[in-house]
N, CA and C atoms as a LAMMPS dump frame, in Angstrom:
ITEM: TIMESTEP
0
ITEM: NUMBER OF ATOMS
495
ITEM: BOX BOUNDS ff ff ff
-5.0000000000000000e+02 5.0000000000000000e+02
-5.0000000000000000e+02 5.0000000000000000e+02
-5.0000000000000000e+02 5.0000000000000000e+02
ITEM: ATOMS id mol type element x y z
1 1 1 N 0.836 -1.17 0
2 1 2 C 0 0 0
3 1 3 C 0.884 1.238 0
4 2 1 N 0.546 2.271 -0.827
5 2 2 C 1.066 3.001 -0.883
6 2 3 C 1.275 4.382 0.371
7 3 1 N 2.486 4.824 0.416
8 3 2 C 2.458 6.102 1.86
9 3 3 C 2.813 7.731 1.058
10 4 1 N 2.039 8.465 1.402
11 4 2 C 1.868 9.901 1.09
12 4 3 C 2.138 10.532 1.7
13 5 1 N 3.131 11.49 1.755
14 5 2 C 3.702 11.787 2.599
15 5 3 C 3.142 13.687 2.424
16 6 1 N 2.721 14.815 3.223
17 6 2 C 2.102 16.026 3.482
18 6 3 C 3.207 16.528 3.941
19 7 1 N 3.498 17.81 3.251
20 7 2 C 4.563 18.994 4.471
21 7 3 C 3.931 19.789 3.838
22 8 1 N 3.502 20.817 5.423
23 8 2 C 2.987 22.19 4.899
24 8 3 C 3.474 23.259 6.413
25 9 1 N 3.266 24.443 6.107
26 9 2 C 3.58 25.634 6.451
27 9 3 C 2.742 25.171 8.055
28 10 1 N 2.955 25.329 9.566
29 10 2 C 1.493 24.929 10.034
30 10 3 C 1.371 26.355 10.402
31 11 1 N 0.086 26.242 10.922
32 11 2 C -0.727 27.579 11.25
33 11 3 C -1.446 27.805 12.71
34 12 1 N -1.957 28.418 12.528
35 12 2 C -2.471 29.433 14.092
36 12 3 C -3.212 28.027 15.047
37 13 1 N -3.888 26.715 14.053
38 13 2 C -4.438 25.92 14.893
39 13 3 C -3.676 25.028 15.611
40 14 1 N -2.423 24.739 14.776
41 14 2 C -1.369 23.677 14.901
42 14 3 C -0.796 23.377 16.112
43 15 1 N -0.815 24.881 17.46
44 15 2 C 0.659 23.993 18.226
45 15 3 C -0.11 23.385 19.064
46 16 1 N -1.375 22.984 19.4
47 16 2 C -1.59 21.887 19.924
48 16 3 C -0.821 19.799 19.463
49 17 1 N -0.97 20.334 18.324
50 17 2 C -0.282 18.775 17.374
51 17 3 C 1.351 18.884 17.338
52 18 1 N 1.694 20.03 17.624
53 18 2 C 3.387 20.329 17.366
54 18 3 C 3.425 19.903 18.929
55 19 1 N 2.936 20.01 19.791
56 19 2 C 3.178 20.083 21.21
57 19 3 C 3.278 18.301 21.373
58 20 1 N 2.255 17.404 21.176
59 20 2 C 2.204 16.664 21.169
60 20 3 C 3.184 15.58 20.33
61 21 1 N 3.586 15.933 18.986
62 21 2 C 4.175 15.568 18.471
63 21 3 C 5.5 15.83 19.261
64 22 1 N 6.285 16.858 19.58
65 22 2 C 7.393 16.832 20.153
66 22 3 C 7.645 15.854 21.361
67 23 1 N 6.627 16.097 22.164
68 23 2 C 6.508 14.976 23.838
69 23 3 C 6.708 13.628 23.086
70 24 1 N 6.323 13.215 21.84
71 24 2 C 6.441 11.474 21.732
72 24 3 C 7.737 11.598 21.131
73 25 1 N 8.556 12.588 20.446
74 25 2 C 9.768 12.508 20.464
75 25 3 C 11.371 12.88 21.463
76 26 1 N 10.775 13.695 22.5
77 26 2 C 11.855 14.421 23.25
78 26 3 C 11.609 14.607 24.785
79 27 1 N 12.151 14.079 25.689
80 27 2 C 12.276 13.684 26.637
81 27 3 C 11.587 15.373 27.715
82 28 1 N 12.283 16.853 27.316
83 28 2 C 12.103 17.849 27.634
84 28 3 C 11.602 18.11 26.297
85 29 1 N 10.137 18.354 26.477
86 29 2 C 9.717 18.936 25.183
87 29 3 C 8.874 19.743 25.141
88 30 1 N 8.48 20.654 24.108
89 30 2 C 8.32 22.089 24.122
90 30 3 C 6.513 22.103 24.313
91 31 1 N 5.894 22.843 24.95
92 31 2 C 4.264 22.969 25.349
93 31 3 C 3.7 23.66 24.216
94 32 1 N 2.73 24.069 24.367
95 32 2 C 1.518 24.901 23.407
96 32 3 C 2.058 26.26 22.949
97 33 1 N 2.278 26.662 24.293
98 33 2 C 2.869 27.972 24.327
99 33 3 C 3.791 27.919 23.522
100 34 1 N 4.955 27.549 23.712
101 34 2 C 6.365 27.409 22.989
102 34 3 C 6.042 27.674 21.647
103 35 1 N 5.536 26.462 21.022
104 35 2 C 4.974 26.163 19.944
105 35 3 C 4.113 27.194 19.118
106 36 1 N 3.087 28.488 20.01
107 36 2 C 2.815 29.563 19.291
108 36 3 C 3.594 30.73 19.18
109 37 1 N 4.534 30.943 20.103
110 37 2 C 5.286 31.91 20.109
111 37 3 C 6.717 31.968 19.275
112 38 1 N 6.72 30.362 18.302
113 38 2 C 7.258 30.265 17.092
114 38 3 C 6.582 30.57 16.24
115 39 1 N 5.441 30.462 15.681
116 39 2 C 4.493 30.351 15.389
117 39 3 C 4.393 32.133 14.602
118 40 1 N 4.115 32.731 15.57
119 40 2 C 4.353 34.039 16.103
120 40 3 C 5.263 34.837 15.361
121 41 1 N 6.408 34.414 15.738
122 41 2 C 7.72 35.061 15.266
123 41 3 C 7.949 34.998 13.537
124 42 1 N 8.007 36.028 12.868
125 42 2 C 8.457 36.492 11.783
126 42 3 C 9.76 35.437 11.343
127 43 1 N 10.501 35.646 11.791
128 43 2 C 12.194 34.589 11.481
129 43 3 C 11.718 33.254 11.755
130 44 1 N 10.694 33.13 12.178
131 44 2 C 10.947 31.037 12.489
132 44 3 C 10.358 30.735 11.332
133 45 1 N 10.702 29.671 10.588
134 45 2 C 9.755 28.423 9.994
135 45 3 C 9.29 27.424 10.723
136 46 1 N 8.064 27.294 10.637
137 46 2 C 7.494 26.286 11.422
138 46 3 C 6.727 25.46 10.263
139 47 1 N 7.563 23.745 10.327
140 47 2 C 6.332 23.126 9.146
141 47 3 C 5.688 21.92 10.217
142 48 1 N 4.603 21.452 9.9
143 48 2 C 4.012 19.929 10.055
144 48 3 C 4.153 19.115 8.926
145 49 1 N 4.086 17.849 9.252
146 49 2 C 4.235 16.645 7.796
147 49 3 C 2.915 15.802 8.459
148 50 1 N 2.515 14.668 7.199
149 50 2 C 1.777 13.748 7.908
150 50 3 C 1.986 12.382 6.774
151 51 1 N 1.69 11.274 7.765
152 51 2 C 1.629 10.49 7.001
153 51 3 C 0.453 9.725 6.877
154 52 1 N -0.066 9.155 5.597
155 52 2 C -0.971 8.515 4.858
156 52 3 C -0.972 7.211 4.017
157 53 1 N -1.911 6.253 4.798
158 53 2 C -1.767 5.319 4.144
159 53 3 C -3.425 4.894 3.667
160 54 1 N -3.366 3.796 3.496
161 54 2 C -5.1 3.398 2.863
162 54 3 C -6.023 3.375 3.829
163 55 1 N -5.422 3.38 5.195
164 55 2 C -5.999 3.09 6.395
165 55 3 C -6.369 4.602 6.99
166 56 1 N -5.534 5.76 6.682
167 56 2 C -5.588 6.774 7.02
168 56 3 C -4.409 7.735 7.175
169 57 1 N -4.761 8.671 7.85
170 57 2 C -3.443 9.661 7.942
171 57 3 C -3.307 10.06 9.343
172 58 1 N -2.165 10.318 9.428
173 58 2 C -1.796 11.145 10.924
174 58 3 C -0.66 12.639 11.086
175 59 1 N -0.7 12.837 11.604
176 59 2 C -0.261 14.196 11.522
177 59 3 C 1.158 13.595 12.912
178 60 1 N 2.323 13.491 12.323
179 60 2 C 3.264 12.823 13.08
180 60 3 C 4.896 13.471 13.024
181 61 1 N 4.821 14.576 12.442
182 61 2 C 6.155 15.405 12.217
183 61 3 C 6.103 16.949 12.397
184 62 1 N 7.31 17.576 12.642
185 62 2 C 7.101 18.74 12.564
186 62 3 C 8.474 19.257 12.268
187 63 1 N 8.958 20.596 12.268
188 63 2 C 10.257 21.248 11.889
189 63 3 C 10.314 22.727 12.568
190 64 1 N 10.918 23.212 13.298
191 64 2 C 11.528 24.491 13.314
192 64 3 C 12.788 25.18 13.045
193 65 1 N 12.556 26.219 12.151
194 65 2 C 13.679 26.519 12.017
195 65 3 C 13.744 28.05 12.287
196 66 1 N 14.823 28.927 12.818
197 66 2 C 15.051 30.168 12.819
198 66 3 C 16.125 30.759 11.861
199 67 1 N 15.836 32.072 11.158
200 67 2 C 16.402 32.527 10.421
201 67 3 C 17.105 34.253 11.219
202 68 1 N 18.507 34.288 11.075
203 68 2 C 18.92 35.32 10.768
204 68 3 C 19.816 35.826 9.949
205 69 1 N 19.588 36.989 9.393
206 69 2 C 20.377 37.422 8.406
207 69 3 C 20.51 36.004 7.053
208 70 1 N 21.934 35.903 6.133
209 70 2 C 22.077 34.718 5.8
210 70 3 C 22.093 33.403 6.261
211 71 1 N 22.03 33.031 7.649
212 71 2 C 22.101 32.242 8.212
213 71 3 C 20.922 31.564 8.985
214 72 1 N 20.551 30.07 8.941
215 72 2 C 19.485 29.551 9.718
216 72 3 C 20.122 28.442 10.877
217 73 1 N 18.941 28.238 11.937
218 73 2 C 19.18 27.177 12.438
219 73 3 C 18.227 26.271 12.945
220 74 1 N 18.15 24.905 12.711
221 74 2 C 17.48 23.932 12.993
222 74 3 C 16.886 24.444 14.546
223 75 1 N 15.7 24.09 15.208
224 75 2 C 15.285 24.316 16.548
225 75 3 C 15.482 23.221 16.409
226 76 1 N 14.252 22.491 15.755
227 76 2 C 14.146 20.928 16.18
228 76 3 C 13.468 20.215 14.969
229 77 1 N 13.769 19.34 15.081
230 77 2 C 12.901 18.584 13.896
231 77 3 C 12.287 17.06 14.764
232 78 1 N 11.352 16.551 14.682
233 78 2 C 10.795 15.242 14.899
234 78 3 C 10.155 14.537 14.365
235 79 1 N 10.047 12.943 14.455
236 79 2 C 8.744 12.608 13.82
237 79 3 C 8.45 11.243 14.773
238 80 1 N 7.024 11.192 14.821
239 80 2 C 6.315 10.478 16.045
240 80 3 C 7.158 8.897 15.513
241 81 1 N 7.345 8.242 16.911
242 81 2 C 7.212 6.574 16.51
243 81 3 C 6.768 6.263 15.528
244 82 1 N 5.19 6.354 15.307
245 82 2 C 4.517 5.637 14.741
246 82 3 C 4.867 6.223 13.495
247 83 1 N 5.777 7.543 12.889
248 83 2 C 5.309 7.71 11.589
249 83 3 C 7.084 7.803 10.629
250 84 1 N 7.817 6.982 11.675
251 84 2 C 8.78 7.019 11.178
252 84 3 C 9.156 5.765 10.189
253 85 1 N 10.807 6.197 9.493
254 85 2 C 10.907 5.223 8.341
255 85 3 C 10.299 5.328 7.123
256 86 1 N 9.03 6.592 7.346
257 86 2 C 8.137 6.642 6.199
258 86 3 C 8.976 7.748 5.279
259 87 1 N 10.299 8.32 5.37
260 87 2 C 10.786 9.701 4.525
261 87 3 C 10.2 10.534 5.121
262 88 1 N 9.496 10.78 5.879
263 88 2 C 8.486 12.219 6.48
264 88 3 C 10.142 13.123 7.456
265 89 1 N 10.802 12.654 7.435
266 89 2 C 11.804 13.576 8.025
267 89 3 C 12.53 14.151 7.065
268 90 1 N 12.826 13.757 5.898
269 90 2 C 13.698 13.782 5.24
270 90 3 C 12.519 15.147 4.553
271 91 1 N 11.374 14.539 4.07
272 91 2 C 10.252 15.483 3.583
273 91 3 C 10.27 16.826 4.212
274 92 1 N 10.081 16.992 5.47
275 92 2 C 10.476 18.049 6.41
276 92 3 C 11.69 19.131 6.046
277 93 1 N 12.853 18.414 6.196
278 93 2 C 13.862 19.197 6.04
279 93 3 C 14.484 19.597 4.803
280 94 1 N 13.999 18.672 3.741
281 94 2 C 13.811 18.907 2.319
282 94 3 C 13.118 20.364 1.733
283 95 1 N 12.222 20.18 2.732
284 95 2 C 11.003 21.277 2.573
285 95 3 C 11.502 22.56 2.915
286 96 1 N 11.981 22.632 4.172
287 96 2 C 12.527 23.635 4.981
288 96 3 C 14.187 24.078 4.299
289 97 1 N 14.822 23.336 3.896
290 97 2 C 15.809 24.028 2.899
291 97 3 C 15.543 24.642 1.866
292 98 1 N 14.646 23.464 1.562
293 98 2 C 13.997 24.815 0.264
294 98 3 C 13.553 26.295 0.202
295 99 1 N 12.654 26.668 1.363
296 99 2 C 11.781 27.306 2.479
297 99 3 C 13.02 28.671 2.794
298 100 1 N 14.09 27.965 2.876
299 100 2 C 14.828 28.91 3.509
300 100 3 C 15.669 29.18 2.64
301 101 1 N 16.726 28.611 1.675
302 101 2 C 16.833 28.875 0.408
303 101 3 C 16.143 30.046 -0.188
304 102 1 N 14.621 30.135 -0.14
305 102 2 C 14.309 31.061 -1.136
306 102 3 C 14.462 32.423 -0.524
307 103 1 N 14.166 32.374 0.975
308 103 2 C 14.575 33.577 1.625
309 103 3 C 15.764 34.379 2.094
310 104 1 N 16.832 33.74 1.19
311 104 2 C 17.781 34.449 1.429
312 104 3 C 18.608 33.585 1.793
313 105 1 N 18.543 32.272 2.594
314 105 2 C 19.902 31.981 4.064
315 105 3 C 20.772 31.224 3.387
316 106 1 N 21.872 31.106 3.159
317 106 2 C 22.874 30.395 2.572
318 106 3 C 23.474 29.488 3.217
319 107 1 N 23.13 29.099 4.583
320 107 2 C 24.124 28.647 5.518
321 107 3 C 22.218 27.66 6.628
322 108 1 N 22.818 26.748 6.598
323 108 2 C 22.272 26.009 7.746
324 108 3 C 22.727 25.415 8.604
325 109 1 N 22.556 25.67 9.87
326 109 2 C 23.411 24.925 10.697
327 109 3 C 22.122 24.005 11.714
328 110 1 N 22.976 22.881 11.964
329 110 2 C 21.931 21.842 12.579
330 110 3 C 22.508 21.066 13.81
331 111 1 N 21.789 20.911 14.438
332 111 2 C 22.91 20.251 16.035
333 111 3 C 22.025 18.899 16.378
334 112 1 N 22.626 17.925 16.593
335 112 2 C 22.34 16.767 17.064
336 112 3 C 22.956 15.97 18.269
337 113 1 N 21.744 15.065 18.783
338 113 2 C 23.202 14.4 19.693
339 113 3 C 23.676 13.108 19.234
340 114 1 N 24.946 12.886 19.261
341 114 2 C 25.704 12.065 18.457
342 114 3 C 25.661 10.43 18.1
343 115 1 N 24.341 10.374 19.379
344 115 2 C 24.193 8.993 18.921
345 115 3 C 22.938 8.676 18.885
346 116 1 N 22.18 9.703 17.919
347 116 2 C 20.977 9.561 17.413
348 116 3 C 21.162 9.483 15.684
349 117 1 N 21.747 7.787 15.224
350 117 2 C 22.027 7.501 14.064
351 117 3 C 21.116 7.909 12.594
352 118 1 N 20.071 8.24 13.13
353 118 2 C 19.112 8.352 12.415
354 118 3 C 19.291 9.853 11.465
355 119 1 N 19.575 10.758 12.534
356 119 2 C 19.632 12 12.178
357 119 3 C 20.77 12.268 11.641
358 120 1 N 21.435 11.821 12.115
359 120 2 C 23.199 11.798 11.425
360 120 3 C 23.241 11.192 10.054
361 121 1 N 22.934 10.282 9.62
362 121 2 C 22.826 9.775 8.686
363 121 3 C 21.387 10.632 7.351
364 122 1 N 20.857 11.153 8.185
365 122 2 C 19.667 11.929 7.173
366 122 3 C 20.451 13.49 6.92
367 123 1 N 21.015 13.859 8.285
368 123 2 C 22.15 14.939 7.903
369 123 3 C 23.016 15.037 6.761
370 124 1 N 23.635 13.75 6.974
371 124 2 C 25.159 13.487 5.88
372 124 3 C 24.625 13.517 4.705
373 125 1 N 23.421 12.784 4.237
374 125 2 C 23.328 12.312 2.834
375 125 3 C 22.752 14.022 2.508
376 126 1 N 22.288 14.87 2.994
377 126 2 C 22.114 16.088 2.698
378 126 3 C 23.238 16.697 2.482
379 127 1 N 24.172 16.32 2.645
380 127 2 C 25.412 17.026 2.483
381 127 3 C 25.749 17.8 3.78
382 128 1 N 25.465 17.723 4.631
383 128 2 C 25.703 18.909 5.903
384 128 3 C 27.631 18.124 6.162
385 129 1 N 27.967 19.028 6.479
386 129 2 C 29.372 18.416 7.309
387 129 3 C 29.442 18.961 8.757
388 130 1 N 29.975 17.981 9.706
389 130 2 C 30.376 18.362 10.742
390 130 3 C 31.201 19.727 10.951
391 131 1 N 30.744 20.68 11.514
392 131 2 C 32.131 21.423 12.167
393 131 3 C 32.144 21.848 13.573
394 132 1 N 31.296 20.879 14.263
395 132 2 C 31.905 21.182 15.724
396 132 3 C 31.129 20.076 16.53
397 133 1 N 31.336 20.191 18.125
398 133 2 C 31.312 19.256 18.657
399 133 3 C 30.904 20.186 20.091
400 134 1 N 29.674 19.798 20.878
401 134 2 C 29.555 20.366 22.665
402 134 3 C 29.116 19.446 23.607
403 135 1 N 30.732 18.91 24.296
404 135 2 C 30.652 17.769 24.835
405 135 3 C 29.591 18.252 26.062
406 136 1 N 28.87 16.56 26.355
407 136 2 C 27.827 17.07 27.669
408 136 3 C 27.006 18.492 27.681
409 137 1 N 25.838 18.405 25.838
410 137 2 C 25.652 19.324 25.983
411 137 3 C 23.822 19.173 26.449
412 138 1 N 23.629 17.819 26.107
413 138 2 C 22.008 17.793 26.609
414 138 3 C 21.911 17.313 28.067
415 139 1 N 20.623 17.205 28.376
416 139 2 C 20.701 16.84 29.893
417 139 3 C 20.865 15.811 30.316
418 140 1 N 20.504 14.752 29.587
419 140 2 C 21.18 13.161 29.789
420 140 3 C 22.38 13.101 30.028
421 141 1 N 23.256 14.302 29.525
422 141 2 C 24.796 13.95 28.991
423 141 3 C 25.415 13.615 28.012
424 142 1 N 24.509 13.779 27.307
425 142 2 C 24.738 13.09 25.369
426 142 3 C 25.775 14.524 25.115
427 143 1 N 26.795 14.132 24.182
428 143 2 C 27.31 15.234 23.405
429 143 3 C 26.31 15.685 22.535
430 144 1 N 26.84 16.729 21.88
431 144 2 C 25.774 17.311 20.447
432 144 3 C 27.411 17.492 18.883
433 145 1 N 26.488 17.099 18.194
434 145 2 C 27.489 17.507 17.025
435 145 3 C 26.768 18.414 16.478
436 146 1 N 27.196 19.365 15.825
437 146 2 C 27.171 20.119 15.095
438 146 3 C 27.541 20.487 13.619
439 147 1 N 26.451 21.109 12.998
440 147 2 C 26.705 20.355 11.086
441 147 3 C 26.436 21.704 10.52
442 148 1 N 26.903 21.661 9.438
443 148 2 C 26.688 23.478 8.677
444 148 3 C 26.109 22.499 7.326
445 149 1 N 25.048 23.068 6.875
446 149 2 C 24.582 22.644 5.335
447 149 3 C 24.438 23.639 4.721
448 150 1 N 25.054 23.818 3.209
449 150 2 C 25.647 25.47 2.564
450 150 3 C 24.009 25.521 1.694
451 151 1 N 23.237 26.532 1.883
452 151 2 C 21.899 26.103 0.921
453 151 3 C 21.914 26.926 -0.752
454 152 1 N 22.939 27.452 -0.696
455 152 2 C 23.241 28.047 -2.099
456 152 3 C 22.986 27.147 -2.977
457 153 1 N 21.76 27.682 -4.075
458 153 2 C 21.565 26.7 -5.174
459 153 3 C 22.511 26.128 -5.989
460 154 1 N 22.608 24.692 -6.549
461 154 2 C 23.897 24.571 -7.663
462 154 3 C 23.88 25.26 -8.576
463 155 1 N 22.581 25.912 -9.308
464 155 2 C 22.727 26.448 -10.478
465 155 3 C 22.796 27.765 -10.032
466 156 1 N 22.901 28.42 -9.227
467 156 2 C 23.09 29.712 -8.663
468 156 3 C 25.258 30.14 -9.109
469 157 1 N 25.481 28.797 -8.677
470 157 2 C 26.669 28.736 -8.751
471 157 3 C 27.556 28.087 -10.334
472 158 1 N 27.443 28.602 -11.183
473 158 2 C 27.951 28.488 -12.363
474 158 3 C 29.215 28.31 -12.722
475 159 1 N 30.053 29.058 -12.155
476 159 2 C 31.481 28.825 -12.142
477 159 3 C 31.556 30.16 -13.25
478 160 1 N 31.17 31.214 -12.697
479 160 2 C 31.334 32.15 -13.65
480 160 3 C 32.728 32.661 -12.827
481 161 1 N 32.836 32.934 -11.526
482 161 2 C 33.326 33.532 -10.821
483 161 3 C 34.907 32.999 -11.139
484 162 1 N 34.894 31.539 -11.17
485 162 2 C 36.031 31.234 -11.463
486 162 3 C 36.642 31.297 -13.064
487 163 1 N 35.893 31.463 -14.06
488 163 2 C 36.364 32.011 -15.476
489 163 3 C 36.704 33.506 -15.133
490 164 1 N 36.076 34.119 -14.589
491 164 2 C 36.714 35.734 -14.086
492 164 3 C 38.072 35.503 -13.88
493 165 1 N 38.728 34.956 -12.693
494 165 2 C 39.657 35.053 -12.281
495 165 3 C 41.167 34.985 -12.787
């Protein structure tokens, strides 16, 4: 059976489902409030995803991101138990590069903790590279790595600059 995967912009009804969605992913996780006062803010992207099958759909992902100047950064990204494995993360942050791409940011930076394989591995194949490391930086004690993903389009980049030279 086939899975359909939804990313959209969410809106004024949403941080009840962003709230919820975060608690089934993150141990300290962000309330209603939190969730509108991104919401709120001009510089954040805030998306939801959902997934769909013949049986139905659920609303099981979400994304924040903040923008300044050229530069963005991941808040958080999740996606429920139940709606993972389906690409709905990858959909997310796919979305949200794009998202931010068009507004200007050339630079993404994304922080993880290091032995959440999942994310690391959905990082890399995006191309992000490591450039840093904050040992004992969550509350468990997990390190965090840290990843820069350059969002400058390829065709933006022609190689004119280098026939100049």
């Amino acid at each position: 059976m086939p899975i359909e995967i939804h990313v959209s912009p969410a809106g004024p009804y949403d941080p009840p489902s962003m709230a919820v969605i975060h608690r089934a992913c993150f141990v300290n996780a962000w309330n209603e409030a939190t969730m509108a006062q991104f919401l709120s803010s001009p510089d954040v992207l805030c998306l939801i995803g959902s997934v769909a099958d013949d049986s139905g759909g659920v609303v099981g992902g979400l994304l924040i991101a903040r923008k300044a100047a050229d530069e963005a950064e991941l808040l958080t990204l999740g996606v429920a138990p139940a709606c993972r494995n389906a690409g709905l993360g990858r959909a997310l942050l796919e979305t949200a590069i794009a998202a931010l791409r068009e507004s200007g940011a050339k630079c993404l930076f994304l922080e993880v903790e290091e032995g959440n394989a999942a994310a690391l591995a959905l990082y890399r194949s995006l191309g992000a590279k490591a450039v840093g490391h904050r040992p004992g930086y969550y509350d468990s004690g997990a390190d965090a790595a840290i990843f820069s993903l350059a969002l400058s389009s390829p065709a933006a980049d022609d190689g004119a600059s280098q026939r100049e030279a």
